[in-house]
Short mmCIF file of the C-alpha atoms (twelve columns), coordinates in Angstrom:
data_MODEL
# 
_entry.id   MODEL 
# 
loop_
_atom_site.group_PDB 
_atom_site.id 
_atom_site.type_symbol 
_atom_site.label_atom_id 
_atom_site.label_alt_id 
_atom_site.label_comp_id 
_atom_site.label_asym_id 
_atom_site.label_seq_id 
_atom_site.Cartn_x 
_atom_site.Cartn_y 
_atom_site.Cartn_z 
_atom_site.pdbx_PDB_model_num 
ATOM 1   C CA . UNK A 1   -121.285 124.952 -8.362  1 
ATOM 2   C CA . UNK A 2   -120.864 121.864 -6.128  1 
ATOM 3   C CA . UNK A 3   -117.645 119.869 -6.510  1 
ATOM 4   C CA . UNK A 4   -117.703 116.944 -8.425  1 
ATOM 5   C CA . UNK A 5   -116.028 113.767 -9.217  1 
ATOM 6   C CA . UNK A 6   -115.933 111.764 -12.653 1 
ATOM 7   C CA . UNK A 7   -117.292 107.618 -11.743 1 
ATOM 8   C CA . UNK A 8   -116.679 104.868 -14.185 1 
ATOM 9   C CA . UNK A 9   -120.178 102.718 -14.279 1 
ATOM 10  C CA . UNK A 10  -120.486 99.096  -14.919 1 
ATOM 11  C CA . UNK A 11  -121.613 99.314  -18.486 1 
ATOM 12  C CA . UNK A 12  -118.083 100.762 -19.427 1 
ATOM 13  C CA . UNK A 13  -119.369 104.337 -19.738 1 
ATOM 14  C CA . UNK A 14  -118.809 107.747 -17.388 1 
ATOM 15  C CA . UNK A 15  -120.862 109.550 -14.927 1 
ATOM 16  C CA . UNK A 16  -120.251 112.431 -12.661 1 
ATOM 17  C CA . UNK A 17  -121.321 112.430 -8.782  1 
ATOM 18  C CA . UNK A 18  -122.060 116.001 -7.095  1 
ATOM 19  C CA . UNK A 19  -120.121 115.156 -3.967  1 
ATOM 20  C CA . UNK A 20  -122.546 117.872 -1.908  1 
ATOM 21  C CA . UNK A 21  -125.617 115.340 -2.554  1 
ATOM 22  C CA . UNK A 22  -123.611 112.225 -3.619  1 
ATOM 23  C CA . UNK A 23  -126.384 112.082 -6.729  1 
ATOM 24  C CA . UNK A 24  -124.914 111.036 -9.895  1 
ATOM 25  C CA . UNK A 25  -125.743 112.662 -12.922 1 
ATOM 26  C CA . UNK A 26  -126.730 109.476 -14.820 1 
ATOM 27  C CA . UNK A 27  -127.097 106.209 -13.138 1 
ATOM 28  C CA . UNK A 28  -124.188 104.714 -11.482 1 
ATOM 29  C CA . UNK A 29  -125.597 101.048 -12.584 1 
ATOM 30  C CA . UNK A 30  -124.741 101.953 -15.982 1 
ATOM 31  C CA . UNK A 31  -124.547 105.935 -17.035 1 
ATOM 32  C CA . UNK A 32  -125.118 105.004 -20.953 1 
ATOM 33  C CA . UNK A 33  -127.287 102.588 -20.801 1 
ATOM 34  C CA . UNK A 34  -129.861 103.829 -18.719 1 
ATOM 35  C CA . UNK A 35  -129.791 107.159 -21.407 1 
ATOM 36  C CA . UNK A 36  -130.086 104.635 -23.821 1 
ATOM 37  C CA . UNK A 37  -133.417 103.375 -22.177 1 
ATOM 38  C CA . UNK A 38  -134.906 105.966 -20.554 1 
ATOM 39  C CA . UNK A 39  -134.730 108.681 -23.205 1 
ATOM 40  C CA . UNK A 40  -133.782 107.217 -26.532 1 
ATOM 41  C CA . UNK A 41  -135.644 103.897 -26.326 1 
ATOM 42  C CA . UNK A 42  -138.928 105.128 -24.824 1 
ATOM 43  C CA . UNK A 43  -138.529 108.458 -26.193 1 
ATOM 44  C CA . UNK A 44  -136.831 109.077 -28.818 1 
ATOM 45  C CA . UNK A 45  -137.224 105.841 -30.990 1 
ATOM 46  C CA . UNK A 46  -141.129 105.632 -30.011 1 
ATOM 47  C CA . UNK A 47  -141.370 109.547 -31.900 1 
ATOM 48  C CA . UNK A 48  -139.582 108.314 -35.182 1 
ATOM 49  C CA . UNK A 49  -142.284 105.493 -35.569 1 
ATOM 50  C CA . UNK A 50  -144.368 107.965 -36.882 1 
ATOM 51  C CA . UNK A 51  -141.792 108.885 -39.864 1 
ATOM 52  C CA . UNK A 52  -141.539 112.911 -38.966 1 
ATOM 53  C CA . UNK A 53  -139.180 114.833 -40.812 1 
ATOM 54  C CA . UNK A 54  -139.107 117.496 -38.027 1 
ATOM 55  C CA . UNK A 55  -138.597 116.781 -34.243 1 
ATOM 56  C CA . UNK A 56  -138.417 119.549 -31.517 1 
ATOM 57  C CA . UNK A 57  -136.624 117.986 -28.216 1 
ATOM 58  C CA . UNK A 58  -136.451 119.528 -25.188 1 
ATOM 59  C CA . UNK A 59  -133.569 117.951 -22.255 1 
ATOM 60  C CA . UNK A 60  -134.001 119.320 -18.199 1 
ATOM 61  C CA . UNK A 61  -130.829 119.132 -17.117 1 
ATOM 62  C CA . UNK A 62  -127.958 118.914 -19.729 1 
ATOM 63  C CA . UNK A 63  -125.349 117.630 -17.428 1 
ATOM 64  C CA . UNK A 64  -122.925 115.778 -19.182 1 
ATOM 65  C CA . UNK A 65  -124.555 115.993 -22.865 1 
ATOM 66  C CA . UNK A 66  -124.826 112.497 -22.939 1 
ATOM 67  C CA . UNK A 67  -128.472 112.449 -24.204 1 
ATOM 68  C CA . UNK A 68  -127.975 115.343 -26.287 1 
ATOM 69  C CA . UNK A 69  -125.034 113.451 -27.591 1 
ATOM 70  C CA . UNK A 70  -126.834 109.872 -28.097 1 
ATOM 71  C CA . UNK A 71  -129.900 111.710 -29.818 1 
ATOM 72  C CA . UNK A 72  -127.773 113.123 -32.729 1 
ATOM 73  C CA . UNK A 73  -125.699 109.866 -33.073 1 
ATOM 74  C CA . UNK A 74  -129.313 107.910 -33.584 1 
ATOM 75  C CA . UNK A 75  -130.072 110.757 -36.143 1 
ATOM 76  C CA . UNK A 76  -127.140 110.319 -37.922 1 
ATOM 77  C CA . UNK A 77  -128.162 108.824 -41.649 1 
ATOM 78  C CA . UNK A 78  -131.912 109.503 -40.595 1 
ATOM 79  C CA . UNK A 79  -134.078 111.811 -42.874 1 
ATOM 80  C CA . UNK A 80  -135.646 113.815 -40.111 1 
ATOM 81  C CA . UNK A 81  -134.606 117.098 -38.332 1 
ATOM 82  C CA . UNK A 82  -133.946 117.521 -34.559 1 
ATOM 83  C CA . UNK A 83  -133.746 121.378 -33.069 1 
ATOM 84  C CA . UNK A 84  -132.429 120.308 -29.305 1 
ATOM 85  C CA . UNK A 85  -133.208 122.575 -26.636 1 
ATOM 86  C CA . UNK A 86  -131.357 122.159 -23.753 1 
ATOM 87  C CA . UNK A 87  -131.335 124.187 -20.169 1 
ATOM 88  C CA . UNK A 88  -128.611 123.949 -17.730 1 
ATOM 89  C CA . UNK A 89  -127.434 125.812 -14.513 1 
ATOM 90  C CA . UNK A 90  -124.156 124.230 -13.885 1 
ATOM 91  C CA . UNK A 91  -122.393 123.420 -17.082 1 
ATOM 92  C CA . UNK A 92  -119.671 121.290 -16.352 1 
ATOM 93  C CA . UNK A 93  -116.027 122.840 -16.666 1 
ATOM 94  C CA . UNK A 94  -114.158 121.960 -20.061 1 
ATOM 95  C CA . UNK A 95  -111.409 120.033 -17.835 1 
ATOM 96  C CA . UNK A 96  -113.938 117.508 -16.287 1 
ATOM 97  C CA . UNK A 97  -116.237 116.814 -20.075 1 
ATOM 98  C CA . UNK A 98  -113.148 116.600 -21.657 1 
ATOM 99  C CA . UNK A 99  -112.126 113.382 -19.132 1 
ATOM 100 C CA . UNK A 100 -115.483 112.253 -20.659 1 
ATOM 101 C CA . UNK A 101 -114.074 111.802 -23.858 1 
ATOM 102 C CA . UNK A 102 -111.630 109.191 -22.477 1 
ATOM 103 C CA . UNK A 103 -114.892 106.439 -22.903 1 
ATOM 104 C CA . UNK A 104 -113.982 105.219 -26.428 1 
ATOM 105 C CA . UNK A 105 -117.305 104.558 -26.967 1 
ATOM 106 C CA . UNK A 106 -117.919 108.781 -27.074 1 
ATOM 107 C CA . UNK A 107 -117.058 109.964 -30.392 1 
ATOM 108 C CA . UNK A 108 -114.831 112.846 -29.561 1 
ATOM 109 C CA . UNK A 109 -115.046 115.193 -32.671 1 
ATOM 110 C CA . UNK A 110 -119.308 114.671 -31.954 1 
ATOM 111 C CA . UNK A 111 -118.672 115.314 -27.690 1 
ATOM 112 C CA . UNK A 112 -116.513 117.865 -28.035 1 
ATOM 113 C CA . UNK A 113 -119.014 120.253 -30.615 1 
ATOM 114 C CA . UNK A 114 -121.770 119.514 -28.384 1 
ATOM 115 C CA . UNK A 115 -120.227 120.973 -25.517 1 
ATOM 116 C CA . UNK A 116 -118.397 123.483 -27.277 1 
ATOM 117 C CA . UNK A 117 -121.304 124.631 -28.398 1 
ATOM 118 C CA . UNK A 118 -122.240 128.633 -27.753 1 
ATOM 119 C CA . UNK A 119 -124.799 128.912 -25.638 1 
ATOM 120 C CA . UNK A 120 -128.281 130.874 -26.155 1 
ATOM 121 C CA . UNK A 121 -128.103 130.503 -29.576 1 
ATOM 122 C CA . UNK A 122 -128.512 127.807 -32.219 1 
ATOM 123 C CA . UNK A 123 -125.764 125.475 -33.369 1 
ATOM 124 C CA . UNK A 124 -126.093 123.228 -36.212 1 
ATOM 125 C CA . UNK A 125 -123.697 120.152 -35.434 1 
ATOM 126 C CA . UNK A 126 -125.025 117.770 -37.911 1 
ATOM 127 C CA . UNK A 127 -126.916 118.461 -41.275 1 
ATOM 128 C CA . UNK A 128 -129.858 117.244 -38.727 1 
ATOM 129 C CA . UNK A 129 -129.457 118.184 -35.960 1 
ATOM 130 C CA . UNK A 130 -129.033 121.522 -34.025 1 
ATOM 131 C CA . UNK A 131 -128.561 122.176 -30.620 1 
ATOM 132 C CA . UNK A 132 -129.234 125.652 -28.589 1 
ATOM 133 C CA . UNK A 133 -128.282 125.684 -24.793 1 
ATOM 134 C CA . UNK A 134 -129.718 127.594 -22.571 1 
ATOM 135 C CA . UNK A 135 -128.029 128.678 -19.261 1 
ATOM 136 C CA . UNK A 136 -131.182 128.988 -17.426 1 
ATOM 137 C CA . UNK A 137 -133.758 127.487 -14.779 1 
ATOM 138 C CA . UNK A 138 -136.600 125.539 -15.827 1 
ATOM 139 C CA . UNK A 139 -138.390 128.291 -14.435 1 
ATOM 140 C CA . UNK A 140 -137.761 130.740 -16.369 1 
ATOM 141 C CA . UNK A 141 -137.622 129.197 -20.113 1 
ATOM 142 C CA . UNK A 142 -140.035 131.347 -21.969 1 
ATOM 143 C CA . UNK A 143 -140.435 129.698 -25.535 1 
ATOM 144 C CA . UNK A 144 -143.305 129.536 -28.345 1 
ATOM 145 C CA . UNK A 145 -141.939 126.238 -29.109 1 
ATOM 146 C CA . UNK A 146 -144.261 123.204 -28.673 1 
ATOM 147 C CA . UNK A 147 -141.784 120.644 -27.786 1 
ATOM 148 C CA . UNK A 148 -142.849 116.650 -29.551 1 
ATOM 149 C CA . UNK A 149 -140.296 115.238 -26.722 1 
ATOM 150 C CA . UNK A 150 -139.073 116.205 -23.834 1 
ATOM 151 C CA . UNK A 151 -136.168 114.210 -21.930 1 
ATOM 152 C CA . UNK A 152 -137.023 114.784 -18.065 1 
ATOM 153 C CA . UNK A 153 -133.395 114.744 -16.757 1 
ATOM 154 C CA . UNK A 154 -133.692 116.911 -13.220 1 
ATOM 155 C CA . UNK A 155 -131.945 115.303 -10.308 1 
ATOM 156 C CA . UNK A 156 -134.162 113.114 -7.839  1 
ATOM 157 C CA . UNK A 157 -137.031 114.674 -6.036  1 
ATOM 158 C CA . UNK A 158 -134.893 113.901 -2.491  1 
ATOM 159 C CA . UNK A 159 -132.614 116.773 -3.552  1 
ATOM 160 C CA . UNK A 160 -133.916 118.993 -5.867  1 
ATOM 161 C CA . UNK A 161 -137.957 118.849 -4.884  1 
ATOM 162 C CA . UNK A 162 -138.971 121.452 -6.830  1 
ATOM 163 C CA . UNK A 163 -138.150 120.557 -10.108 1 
ATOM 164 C CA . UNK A 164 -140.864 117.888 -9.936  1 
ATOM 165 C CA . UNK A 165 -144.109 119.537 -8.796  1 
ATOM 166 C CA . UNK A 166 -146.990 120.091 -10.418 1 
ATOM 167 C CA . UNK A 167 -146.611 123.633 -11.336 1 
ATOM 168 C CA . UNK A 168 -143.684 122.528 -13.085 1 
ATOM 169 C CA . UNK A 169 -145.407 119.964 -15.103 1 
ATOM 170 C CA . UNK A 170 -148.065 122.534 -15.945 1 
ATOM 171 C CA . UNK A 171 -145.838 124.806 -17.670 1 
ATOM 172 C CA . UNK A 172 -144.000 121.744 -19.834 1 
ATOM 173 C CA . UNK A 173 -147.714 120.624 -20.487 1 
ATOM 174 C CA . UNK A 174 -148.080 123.749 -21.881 1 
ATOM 175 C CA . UNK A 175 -145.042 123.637 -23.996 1 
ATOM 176 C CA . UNK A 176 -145.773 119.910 -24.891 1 
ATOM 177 C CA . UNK A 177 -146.622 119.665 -28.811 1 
ATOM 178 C CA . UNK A 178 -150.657 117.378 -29.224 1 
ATOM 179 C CA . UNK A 179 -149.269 113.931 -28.606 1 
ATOM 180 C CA . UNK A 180 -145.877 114.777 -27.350 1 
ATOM 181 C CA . UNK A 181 -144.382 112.701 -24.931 1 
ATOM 182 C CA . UNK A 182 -142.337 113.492 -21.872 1 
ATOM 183 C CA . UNK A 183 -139.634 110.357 -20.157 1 
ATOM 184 C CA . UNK A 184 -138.301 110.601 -17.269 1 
ATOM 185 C CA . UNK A 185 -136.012 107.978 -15.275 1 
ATOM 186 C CA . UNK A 186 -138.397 108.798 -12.022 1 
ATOM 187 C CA . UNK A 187 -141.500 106.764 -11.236 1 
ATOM 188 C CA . UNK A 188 -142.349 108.096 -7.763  1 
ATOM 189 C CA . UNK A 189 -146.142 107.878 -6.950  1 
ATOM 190 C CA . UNK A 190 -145.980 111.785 -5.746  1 
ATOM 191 C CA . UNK A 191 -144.501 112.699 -9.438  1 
ATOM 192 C CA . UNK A 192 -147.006 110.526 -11.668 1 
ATOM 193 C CA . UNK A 193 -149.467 111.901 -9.442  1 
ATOM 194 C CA . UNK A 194 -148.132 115.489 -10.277 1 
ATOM 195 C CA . UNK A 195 -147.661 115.015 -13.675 1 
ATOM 196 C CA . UNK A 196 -151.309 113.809 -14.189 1 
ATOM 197 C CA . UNK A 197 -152.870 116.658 -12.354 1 
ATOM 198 C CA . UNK A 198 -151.010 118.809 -14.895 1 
ATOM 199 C CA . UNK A 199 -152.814 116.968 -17.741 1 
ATOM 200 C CA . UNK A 200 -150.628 114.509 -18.629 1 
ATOM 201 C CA . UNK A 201 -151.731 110.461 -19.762 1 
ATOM 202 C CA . UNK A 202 -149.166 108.602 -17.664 1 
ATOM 203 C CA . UNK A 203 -148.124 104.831 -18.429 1 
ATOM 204 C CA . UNK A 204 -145.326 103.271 -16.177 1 
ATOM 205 C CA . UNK A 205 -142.892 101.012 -18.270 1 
ATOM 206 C CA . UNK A 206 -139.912 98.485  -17.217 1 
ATOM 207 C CA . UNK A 207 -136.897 100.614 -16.119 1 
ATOM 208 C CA . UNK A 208 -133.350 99.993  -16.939 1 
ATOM 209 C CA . UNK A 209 -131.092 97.694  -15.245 1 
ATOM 210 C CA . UNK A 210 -131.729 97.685  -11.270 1 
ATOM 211 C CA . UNK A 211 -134.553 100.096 -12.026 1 
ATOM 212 C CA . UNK A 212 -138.186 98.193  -12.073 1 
ATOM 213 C CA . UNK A 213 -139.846 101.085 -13.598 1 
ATOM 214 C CA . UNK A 214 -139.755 104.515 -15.357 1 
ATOM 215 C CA . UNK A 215 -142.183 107.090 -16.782 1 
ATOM 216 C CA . UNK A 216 -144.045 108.318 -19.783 1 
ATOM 217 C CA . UNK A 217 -145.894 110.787 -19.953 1 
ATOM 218 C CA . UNK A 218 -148.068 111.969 -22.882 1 
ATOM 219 C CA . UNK A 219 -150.241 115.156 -24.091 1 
ATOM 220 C CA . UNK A 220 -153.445 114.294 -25.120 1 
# 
């Protein structure tokens, strides 16, 4: 694993910068609220307009939990179900997520069970939500799940290219429940492109904070 460093953002919340690439794992503009935007706001929120009672939610890149962590907070006196499915390659090191905790606006007790969590197998953390990790490359998740939302987390296309072709957007298509949606914080031309060759109906919407735009991306 690369060596990292923990960066306060302006918004008062934490990211972490791989000091190999100098990416951060959430944006160093403002790490929550861009999580906030991207994948609750245009995800997330946009899904529980149609009143489900059961949600299946699939993150790329679990990194520091924080969207795993803001998804069961917004659940939290809701009467619908998430299962979160979450694949990572690097977890981070229990000595570096716990400095996470030191944001007062992270409940610990809810931080700390999502990253204690076992992985490969499912945890129930709420009455609503359960979470299953799985220490694994996009590549090789094998799943009969058909996923209603999946939270596009990868890092940029400058340093991990691969993560964002088409033939990876072909298999999430294929994972991707009849009008599921996919958000991702990227709105390079090469990976709407991509991700409507796979089969995706892609919309570009206002970004976060110092970002003009970001993607959607729905199955038909």
């Amino acid at each position: 694993m690369s060596k990292v460093q923990i960066e306060q953002t302006p918004d008062g919340s934490l990211t972490v910068r791989d000091l190999e690439t100098g990416s951060t794992y959430h944006s160093r503009h403002g790490a929550r609220t861009e999580s906030e935007h991207v994948f609750i706001d245009a995800g997330l929120l946009l899904k529980l307009q149609t009143n489900p009672t059961r949600l299946s939610v699939l993150e790329m890149g679990f990194g520091t939990g924080l969207n795993a962590f803001l998804t069961a907070q917004v659940l939290q006196g809701k009467h619908v179900d998430v299962a979160y499915e979450a694949l990572e390659v690097f977890p981070l090191e229990e000595q570096l997520w716990s400095e996470l905790v030191k944001n007062e606006s992270v409940n610990p007790t809810l931080f700390h069970a999502i990253h204690q969590a076992k992985w490969g197998v499912s945890n129930m953390l709420t009455p609503n939500f359960t979470l299953t990790k799985h220490l694994l490359k996009v590549q090789d998740f094998r799943t009969d799940t058909r996923f209603d939302l999946i939270y596009y987390d990868a890092f940029e296309p400058d340093v991990q290219p691969e993560l964002w072709t088409k033939e990876i957007f072909e298999m999430l298509f294929d994972i991707t429940a009849k009008q599921g949606v996919l958000v991702t914080y990227c709105a390079k031309g090469q990976v709407r492109r991509n991700l409507q060759a796979a089969g995706f109906v892609v919309e570009r919407i206002p970004g976060p904070p110092f970002k003009r735009e970001i993607l959607r991306a729905t199955r038909p």
